[in-house]
N, C-alpha and C positions, 0 to 999 in steps of 0.2 A: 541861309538855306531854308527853302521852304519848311514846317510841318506839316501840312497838311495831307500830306500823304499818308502819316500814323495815327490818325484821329480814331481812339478807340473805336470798334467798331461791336453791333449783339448780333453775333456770327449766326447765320441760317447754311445747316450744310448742303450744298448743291447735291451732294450726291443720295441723301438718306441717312448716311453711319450715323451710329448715335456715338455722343460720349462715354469715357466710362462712369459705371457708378462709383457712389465713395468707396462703399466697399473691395474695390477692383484697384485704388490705388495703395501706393506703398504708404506706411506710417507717417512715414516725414513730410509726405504732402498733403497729409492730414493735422500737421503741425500748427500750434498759433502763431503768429507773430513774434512771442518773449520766448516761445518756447526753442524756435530758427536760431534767436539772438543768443540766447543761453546756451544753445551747440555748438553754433558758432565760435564761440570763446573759445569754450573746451578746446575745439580742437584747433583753433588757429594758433592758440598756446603750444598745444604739441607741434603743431605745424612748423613753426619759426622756430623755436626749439633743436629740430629735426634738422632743420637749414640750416642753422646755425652752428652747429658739432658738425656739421658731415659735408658743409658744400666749402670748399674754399672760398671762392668766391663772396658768399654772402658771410660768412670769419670776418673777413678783410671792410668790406662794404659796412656792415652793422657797425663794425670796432672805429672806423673811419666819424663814423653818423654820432660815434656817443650812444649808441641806445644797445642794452642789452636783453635776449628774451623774458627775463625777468619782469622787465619795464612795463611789458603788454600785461596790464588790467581790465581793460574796458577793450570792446569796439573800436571806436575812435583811437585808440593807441594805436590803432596801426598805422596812422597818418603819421608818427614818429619813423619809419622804417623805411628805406632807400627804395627807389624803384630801380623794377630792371627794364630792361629793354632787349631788342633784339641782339643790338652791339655787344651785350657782353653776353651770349648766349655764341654768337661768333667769337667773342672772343677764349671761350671755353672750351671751343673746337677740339676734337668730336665727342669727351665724354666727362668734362671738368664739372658740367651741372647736375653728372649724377652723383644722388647721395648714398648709395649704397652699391656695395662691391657687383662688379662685372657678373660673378657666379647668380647672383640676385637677380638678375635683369632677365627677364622671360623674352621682352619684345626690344626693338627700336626703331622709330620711324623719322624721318626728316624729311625737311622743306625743299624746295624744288634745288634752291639755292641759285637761280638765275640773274637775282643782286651782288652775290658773291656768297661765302661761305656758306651751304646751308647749315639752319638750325637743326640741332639733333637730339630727340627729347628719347627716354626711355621708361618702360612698365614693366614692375616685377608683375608675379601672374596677381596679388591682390589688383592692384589698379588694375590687370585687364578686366578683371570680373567687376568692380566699380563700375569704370566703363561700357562695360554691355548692361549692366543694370540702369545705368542712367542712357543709354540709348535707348534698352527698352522701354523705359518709361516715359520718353521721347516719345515714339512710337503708338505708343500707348492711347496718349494725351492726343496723337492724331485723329484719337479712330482705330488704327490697325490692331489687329486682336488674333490672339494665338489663331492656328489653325488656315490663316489666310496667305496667299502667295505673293511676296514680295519684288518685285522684280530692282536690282540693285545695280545702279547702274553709275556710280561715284566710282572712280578710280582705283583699282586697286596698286599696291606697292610700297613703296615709299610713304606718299601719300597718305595722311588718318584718315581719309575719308571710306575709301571704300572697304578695307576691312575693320572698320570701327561701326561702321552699319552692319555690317555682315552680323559679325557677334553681337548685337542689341535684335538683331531680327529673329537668331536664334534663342538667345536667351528668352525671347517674350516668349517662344513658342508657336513662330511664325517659321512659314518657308521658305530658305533664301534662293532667291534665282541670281547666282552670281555672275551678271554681263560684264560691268566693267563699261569702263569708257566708251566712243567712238563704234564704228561699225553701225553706222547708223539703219542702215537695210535692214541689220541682224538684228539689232535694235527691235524694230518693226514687226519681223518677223516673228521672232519671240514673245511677243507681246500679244499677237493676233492666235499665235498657235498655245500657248502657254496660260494665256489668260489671268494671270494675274488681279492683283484686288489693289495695291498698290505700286508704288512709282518713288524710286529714292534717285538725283538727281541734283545738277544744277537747276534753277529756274530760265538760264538761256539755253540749255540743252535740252532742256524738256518741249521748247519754243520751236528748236532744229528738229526733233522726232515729230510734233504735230504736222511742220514740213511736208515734212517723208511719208507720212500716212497721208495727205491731202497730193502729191504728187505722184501716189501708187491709186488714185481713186478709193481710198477708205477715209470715211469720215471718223474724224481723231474724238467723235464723241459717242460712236457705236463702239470704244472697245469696253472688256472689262473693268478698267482702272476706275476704282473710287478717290481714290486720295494719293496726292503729290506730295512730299516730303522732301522741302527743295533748299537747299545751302551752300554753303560755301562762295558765294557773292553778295553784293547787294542787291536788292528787288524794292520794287514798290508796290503797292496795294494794286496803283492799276494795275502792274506786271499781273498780280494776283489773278484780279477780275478777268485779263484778255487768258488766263489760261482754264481759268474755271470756266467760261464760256465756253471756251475753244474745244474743251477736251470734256467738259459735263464732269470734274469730279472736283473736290476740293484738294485746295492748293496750302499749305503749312510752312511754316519757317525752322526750320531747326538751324540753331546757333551753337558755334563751336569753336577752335581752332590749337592747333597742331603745340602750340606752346603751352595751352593750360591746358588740354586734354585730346581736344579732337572733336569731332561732331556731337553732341550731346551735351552740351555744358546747360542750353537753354531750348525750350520749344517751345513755340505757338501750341494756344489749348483748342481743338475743334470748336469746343461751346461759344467762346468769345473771335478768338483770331483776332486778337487787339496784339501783338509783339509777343515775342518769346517769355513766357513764364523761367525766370533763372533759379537753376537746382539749388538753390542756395546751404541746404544742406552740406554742400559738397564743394562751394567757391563763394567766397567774402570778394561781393562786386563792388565798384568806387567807382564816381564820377569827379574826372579833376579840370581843371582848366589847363590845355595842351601848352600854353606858355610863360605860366608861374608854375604849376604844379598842384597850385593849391586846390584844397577837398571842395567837392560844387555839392549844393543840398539837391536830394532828392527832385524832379521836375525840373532840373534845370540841364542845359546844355550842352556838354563835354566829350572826353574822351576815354573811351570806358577804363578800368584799371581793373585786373582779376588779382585773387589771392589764392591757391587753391589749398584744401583743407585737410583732403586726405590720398592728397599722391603720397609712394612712397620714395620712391625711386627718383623722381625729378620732381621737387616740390618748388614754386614758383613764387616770388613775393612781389606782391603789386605790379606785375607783368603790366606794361602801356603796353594796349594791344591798336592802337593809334586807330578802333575803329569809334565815330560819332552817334553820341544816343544819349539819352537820360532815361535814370529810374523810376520807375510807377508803380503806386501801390499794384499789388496782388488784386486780380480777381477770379480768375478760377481755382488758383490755386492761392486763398488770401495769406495765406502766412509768409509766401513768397515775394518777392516784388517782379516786374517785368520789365522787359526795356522795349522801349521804341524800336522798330524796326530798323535796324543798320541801313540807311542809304546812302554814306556819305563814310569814306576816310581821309585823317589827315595828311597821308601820301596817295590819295584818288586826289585832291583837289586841284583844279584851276584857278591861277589866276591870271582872268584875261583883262586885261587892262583895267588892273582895282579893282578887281571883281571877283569873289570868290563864287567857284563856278563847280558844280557835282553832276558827274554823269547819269545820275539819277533822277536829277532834277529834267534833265534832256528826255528822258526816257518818259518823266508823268508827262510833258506837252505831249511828245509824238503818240503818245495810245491814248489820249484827249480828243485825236484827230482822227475819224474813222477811214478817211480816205487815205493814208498813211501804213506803211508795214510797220513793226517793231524791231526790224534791220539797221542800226545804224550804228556807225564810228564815228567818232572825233579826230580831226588832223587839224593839231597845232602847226601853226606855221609863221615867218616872218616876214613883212611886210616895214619895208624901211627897217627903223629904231621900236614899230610895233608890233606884239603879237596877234594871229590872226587866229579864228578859228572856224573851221569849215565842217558843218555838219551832212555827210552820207549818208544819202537815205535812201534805200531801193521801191521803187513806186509800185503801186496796188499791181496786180499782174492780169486783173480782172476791170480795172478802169482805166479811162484812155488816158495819153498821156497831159492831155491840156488839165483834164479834171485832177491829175495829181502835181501836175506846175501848180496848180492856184491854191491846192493845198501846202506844197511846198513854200508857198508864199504867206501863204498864214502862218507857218511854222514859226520862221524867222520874227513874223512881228509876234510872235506871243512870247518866243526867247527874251526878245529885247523888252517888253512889259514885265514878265514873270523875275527876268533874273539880270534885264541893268544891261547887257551888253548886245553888241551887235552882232550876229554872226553872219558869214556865207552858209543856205542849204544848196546842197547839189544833188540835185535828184539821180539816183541810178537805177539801171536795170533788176526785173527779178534776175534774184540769183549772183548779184555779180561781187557783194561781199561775202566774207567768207562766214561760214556758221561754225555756231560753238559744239567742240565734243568735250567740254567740260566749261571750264571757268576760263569766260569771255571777255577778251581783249577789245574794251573799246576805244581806248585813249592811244593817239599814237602821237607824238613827239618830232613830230618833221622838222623841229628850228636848227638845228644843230648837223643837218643832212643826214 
């Protein structure tokens, strides 16, 4: 899998915002390095602790492993301690991973569950107020600053995303324009008549709105919006650059997910925009090797592991959150470390004939290509005893069709340079795949009919 797509970068904002001052941030992200480490402890102590009297599950799992919370002296002791995984969060189905009584539990939110069982995590009101603090300082780290109009257009329901931004926009002190998914018109609308200062969103749906303003004749760079605040998929830098162009405001990464908290666990800092600065205050990150298990150092390659430190109500130990990245020191925020921009998991992956293959990686060619949309799907398919893979691509809508065959043609041979394999590109009409009103389906699975 390439890097090159997370090569730190000395962020210049497109749009003007400034960072904040030190002064503007919270204590802990004004923390040193020993000083993270030394909270850390503290509370990862209580944390396992907590797990450990209160969740059945992790009773049984610790007693199994030999290790009891007493054992945790150091950091590294936690590499002593079982991982969990999604399977046993299904298998706790609906409420076995909480650690404290039903009467406790203020909120509950769960996964879509379209693999089967969904996961079902729950917050007494401390963690929701955690939570909106660590969005807001998400937020924060953007750029967005009390007083400014948010327009929030993540999901709401089930779903952490859309009222987990909700409460971080309020709590900064900002104003939520609660849209919610889809209705992309209204979308549009709202945005032109409302004016907003920011944009909370996927990165492929924020792609689908620029769309819809370029097809109503408004240019997606005459609106209000300074800053995009975009999650819940993978993106690449290009992805970045084609919307920071497109739209004239800066584009940010917020990191999350619905197991260890929900959107806010990590963000990109405006100043740099090198990968998500992780709250560490508030979650003990790991990098392990996806097929021994074992702890990878710092800078190297894996698949993230979360701890978190101070849920109360579903506390989580070493959660495989099976997404690909490694840790980096801190720089806007030094006490913390960062991680590499997520483009790659290890249930996203291909393999197309001995070849590990990420839809991310498809993504940096095709916005390499300027005669190219940023429109496309993967269709696995079979061919004999082989697998095939056919790359959808819908052609410029403003250039003719020869000029985007021969880009199409380029595409192909840069797959097969860049990433080892062969593919079919199939060029298609504007408009004729579908677009995202959230988090977008690019891989599709045709071997099997």
């Amino acid at each position: 899998m390439s890097t090159t797509t997370n090569a730190p970068t000395t962020s210049v904002s497109v749009s003007g915002l400034q960072p904040p001052a030190l002064d503007e941030l919270d204590p802990e992200e004004r923390l040193s390095r020993a000083e993270i480490e030394t909270l850390q402890l503290e509370r990862l102590q209580q944390t396992v602790a907590h797990a450990y009297e209160h969740v059945p599950l992790y009773t049984r799992k610790f007693d199994e492993a030999g290790v009891h919370p007493r054992d945790i002296r150091s950091l590294a002791d936690v590499a002593r301690l079982p991982f969990t995984t999604k399977a046993d969060l299904r298998e706790t189905y609906p409420f076995g991973m909480f650690a404290v009584p039903m009467s406790e539990v203020a909120r509950i939110h769960a996964s879509s569950g379209t693999t089967g069982r969904p996961t079902v995590v729950g917050y007494t009101k401390g963690d929701l107020e955690r939570w909106a603090s660590l969005v807001a300082r998400s937020l924060r780290a953007s750029g967005i600053r009390a007083g400014m109009k948010v327009h929030n257009a993540y999901g709401y329901g089930l779903f952490t995303g859309g009222l987990g931004a909700h409460a971080g926009i309020e709590a900064l002190g900002a104003t939520v324009i609660p849209m919610s998914g889809g209705q992309t018109a209204r979308q549009v609308q709202l945005i032109m008549d409302f004016e907003p200062d920011a944009i909370l969103c996927t990165p492929s749906y924020l792609l689908t709105i620029a769309d819809a303003m370029a097809e109503q004749g408004i240019d997606p760079r005459s609106t209000s919006l300074k800053v995009a605040v975009l999650g819940a998929e993978p993106w690449t830098n290009e992805m970045r650059h084609e919307l920071e162009q497109r739209l004239g405001l800066d584009a940010l990464d917020i990191y999350g997910l619905s197991e260890v908290m929900g959107p806010g666990v990590g963000n990109e800092c405006l100043e740099t925009k090198d990968g998500p600065h992780l709250w560490e205050d508030h979650f003990l990150p790991e990098i392990i090797d996806g097929d021994t298990g074992a702890v990878l150092a710092d800078g190297e390659m894996g698949e993230l592991v979360f701890t978190s430190l101070t849920k109360e109500a579903f506390p989580v130990i070493r959660y495989r959150t099976r997404d690909l990245t490694r840790l980096l020191p801190g720089t806007a925020r030094p006490g913390m470390r960062r991680m590499e921009k997520i483009t790659g998991r290890n249930d996203d992956m291909i393999i197309l004939r001995g070849v590990n293959l990420f839809p991310t990686q498809i993504e940096e060619l095709v916005l390499g290509i300027e005669q190219l949309t940023p429109h496309f799907v993967l269709e696995l398919t079979k061919e004999g005893r082989m697998d095939a893979l056919t790359v959808r691509i819908e052609r410029h809508p403003d250039l003719s069709v020869e000029t985007c065959e021969a880009a199409a043609v380029v595409l192909a041979q840069r797959i097969k340079v860049h990433v080892g394999s062969t593919v079919v590109v199939q060029l298609e009409e504007p408009g004729a795949l579908p677009r995202s009103e959230g988090k977008y389906k690019r891989v599709y699975d045709l071997r099997n009919g």
